[in-house]
N, C-alpha and C positions, 0 to 999 in steps of 0.2 A: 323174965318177970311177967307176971300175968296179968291180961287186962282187965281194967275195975271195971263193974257190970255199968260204970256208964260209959265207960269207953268201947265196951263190948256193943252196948243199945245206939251208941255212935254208927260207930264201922257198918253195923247191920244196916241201918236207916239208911248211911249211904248207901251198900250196895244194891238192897231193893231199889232204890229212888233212882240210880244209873240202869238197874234193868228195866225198870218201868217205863224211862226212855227212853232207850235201844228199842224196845218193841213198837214205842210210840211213831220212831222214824221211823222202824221198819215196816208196820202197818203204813203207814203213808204214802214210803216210797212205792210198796205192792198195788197199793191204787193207784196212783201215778202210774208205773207201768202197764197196768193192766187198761189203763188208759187210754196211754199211745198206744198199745197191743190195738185195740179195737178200732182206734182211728185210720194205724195204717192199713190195719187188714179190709177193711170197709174203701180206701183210698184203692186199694190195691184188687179189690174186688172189684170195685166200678169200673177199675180203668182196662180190667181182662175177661170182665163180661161185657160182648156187646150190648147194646141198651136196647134191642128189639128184642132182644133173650126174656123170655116170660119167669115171671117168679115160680120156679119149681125146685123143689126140695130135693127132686131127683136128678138134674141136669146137670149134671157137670159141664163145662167148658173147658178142654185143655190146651194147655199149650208149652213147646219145647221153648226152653230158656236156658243157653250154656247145655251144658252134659244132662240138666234134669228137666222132668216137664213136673210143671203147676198146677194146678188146678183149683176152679171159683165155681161156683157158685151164689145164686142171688136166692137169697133166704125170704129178704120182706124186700119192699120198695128202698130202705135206706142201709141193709145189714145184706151183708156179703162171710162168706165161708171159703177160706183161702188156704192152698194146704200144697205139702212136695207130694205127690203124686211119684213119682220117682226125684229121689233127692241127688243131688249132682253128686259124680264119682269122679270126675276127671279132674283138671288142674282147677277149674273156679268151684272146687268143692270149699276149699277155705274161705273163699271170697261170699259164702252165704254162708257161713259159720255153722259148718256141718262136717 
């Protein structure tokens, strides 16, 4: 049996109105992460730049942790730039989800 064009204008309305909110969380949740992203990486950059380390765009700082080394850099006075430098190969390569 076929649906009547109001049952059709039904169905539709919901499905728009469920994707409209799938993306409404989804948008949210990416801010949210993108969030923490920043905080920890800035947490994570204070605490492996020493603080007599001058803000320079070119500096790196590295250092071995487990099988990989890290590397920060301090960008401004409060923003940090945190990255694997060599990303771990050995047994705690799981353990940083890589």
């Amino acid at each position: 049996m076929e649906e009547s064009g109001v049952e059709k204008t039904k169905r539709l309305i919901q499905e728009w109105s469920r994707a409209k909110k799938r993306v409404e969380t989804a948008k949210h949740e990416l801010n949210r992460a993108e969030c923490e992203l920043v905080s920890a990486n800035n947490s994570l950059g204070k605490w492996l730049v020493p603080p007599e380390c001058i803000v320079n765009e070119s500096g790196w700082f590295n250092i071995w942790f487990g099988s990989g080394v890290l590397r920060a850099r301090r960008i401004s006075e409060n923003y940090y730039e945190v990255e694997w430098f060599r990303k771990p190969d050995g047994k705690d390569r799981n353990e940083y989800d890589y």
